[in-house]
C-alpha positions in Angstrom: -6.3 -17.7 -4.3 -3.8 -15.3 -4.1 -1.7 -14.6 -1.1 0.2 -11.1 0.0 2.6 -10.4 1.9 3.3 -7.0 2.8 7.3 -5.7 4.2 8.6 -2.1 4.4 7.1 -1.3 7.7 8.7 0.6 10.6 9.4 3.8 12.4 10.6 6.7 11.1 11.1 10.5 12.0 8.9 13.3 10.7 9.9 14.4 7.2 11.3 10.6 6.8 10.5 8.4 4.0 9.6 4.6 3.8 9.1 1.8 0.7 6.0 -0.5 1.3 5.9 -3.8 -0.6 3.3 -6.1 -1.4 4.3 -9.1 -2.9 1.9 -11.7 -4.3 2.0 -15.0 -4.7 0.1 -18.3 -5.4 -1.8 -17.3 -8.8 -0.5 -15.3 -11.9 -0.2 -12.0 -11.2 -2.8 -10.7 -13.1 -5.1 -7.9 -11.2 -8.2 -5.4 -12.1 -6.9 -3.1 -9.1 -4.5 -3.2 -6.5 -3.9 -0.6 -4.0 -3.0 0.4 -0.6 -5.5 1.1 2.7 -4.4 1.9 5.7 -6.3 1.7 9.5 -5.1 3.8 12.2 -6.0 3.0 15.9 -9.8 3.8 16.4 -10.3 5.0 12.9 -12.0 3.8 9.8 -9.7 1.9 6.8 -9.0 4.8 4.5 -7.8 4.2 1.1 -4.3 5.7 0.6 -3.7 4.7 -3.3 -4.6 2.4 -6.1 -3.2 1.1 -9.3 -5.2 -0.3 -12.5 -3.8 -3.1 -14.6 -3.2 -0.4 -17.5 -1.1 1.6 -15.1 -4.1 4.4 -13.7 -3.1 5.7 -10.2 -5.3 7.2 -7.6 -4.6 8.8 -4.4 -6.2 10.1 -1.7 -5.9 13.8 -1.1 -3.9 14.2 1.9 -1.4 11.9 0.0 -0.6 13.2 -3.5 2.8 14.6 -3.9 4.0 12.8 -1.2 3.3 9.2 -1.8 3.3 7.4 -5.1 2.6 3.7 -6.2 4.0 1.4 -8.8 4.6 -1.9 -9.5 6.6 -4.5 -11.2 5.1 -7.0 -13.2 8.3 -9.1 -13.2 8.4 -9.7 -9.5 4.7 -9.9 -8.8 5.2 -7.0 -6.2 3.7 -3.5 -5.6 4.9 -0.8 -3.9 3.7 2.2 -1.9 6.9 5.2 -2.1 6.2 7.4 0.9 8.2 10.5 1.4 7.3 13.5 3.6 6.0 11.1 6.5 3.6 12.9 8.9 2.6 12.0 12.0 -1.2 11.3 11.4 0.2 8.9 8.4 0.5 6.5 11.5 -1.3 3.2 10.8 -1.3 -0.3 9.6 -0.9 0.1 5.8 -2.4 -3.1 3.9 -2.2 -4.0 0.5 -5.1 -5.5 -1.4 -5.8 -7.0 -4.9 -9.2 -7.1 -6.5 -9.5 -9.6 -9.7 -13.3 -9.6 -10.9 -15.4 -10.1 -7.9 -12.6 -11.5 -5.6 -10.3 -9.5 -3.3 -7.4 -10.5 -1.3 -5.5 -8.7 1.7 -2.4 -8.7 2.9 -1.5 -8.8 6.7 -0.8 -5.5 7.3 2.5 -3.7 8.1 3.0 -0.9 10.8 4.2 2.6 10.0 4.8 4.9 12.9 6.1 8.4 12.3 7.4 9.8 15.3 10.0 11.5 16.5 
């Protein structure tokens, strides 16, 4: 079972940016997908990106151009680059990782754009 942490989280003025990262742990880090969702208070858990094992992003509309994902193999660790920051890009952002039928999800970690 794989665990993941997520870090990066905090609050930042509008127009501000912020590095999420999701770091795994406990098994090789070998994926099909991982990706970013992120839950704001009331609302449904929206995806926000995704990365495939060959390197194929996705993104949500409201967030290309502004945010982009990567990763690094050599540190077992994703991240989630988000510049532009909006108000309604408030949530709890977590990470997830999806190897055949299994998934695993991080914690969460709390963005608030405000000024």
């Amino acid at each position: 079972q794989v665990q993941l942490v997520e870090s990066g989280g905090g609050l930042v003025q509008p127009g501000g940016s912020l590095r999420l990262s999701c770091a795994a742990s406990g098994s090789s880090f070998s994926f099909d997908v991982m990706g970013w969702y992120r839950q704001a208070p009331g609302k449904q858990r929206d995806l926000v990106a995704h990365i495939t094992n060959t390197g194929n992003t996705n993104y949500a509309d409201s967030e290309k151009g502004r945010f982009t994902i990567s990763r690094d193999n050599a540190k077992n660790t994703m991240y989630l680059q988000m510049n532009s920051l909006k108000p309604e890009d408030t949530a709890v952002y977590y990470c997830y990782l999806r190897l055949g039928f299994s998934t695993s999800w991080g914690q969460g970690t709390q963005v608030t754009v405000s000024s």
